[in-house]
Each structure stands twice: as structure tokens, then as C-alpha cells.
C-alpha positions in Angstrom: -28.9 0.5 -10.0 -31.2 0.7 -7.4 -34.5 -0.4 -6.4 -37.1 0.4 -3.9 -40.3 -1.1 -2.4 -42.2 -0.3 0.4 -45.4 -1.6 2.3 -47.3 0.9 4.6 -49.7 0.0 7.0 -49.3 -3.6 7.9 -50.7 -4.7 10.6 -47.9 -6.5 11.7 -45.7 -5.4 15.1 -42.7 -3.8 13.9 -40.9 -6.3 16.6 -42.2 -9.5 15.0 -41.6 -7.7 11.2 -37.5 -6.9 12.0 -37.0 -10.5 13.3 -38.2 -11.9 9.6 -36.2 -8.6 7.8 -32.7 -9.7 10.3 -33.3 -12.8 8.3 -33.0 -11.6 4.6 -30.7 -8.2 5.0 -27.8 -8.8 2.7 -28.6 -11.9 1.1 -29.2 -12.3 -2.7 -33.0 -11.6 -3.8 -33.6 -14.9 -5.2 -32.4 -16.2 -2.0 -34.3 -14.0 0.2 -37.4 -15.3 -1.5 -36.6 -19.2 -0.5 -36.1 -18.4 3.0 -39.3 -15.9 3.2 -41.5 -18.9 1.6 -40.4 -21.4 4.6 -40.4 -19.4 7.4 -43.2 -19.7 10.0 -43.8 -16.1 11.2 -46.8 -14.7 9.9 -44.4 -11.6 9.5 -42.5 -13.4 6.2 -45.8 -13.8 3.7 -46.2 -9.5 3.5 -42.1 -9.3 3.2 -42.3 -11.8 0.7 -44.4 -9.7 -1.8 -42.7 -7.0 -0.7 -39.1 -8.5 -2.0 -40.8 -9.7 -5.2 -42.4 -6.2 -5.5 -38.8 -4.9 -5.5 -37.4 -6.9 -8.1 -40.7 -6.1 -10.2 -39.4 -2.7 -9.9 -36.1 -3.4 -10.6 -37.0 -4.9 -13.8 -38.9 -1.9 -14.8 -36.1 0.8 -13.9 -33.5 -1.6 -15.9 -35.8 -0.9 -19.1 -36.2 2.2 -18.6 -32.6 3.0 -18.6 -32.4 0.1 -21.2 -30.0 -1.9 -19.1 -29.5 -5.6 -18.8 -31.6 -7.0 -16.1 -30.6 -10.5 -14.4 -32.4 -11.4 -11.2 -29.7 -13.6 -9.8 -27.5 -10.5 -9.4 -30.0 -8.5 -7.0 -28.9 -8.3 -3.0 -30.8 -7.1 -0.4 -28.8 -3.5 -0.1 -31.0 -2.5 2.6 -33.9 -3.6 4.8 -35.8 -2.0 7.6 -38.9 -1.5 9.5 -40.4 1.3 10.8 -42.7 1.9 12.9 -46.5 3.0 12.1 -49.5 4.4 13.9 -51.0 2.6 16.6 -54.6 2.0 16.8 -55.9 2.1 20.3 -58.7 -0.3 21.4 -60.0 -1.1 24.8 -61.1 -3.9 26.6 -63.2 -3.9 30.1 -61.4 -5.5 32.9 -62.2 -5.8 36.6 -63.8 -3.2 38.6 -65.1 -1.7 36.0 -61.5 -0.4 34.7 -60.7 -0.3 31.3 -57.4 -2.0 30.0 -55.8 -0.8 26.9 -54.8 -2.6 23.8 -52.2 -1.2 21.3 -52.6 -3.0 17.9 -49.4 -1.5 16.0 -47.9 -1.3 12.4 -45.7 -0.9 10.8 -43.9 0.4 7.5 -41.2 -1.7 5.5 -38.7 -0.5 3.3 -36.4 -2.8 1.2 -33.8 -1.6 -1.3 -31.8 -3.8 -3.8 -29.4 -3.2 -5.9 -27.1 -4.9 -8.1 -24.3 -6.8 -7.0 -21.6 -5.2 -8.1 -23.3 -2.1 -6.6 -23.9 -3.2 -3.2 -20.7 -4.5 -2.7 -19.5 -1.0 -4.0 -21.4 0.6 -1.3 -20.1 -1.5 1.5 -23.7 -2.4 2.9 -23.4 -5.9 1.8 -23.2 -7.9 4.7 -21.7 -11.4 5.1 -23.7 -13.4 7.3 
């Protein structure tokens, strides 16, 4: 079983966003949450709720299909970020030139799945 979240719009750098997901891909969900809660980047509070938003949704798919749900057996199948519109600004600088800043963001996708079905899969990765 599978289950999907994903957060449009932040506005976080996609950069700054895959060094927090690099963190958590693979890992077990309960797992993924402890590390997100402790880590400094600004980057880990929005892929927090995002991971807990997954295995929300997990628990509402399981019963559905009237499956067994246990939390401890979610991984992180999957985790990446994508890039989302940039918003251009400007700021005056010298001469009466304009200098242009790119405030970006970005859209995050994580996917977990069961343990037995990630490892299944083969995305499970040992790290």
C-alpha cells in the first residue's frame, strides 16, 4: 500500500528543500519525523507536516481498504522536490540600474509505503 502527500507552493528554494529530503529518503516514517523535529534548516518544519500528512493519509487509505494499519512499518518509498514558479522582485542598485531578485519555490512529493512493499520495489535505500 501506498501513500502520497504533497506541498505546493512553499516558499522554500528547492536547493535548501532537497538537502533536508537527502536526509529522510528511505528511512522509516517514524524515524523521519525525529530527525525532521531536530534539524536546523528552516527547510525541515514544512517537510515535517508534510511526512505526518502522509501517514494521515496512509491511515485513511488502510481503512478504506479495511487493512491493518501500523505506523512503525511506513518507509519513505520516495522523496523529491520539484521545482515551482519564481516570483520576480527587483531592487534599485547603483546608477540607477535595477538588480533582480528570484524568490523561488518549490513543490514536494513524498510517497510511503509499507515495508514489505518498499523493499519489494527495490527503492529502499540503505543509508
Amino acid at each position: 500500500m501506498e501513500a502520497t502527500a504533497k506541498a505546493r507552493y512553499l516558499r522554500v528554494t528547492p536547493q535548501k528543500a532537497r538537502r533536508v529530503v537527502d536526509l529522510i529518503r528511505g528511512q522509516q516514517a517514524t524515524e523521519a519525523l525525529a530527525v525532521l523535529k531536530f534539524a536546523e534548516q528552516s527547510a525541515s518544519e514544512p517537510i515535517y507536516k508534510l511526512v505526518s500528512s502522509g501517514i494521515a493519509n496512509a491511515r485513511v487509505k488502510a481503512d478504506k481498504l479495511g487493512e491493518a494499519f501500523n505506523e512503525d512499518d511506513l518507509v519513505i518509498s520516495e522523496a523529491f522536490v520539484d521545482e515551482g514558479p519564481i516570483m520576480k522582485r527587483f531592487r534599485p542598485r547603483a546608477q540607477g540600474r535595477a538588480g533582480r531578485i528570484n524568490k523561488r519555490t518549490s513543490h514536494i512529493t513524498v510517497v510511503l509505503a509499507s515495508g514489505d512493499d518498499a523493499s519489494a520495489d527495490g527503492r529502499k535505500e540503505d543509508r
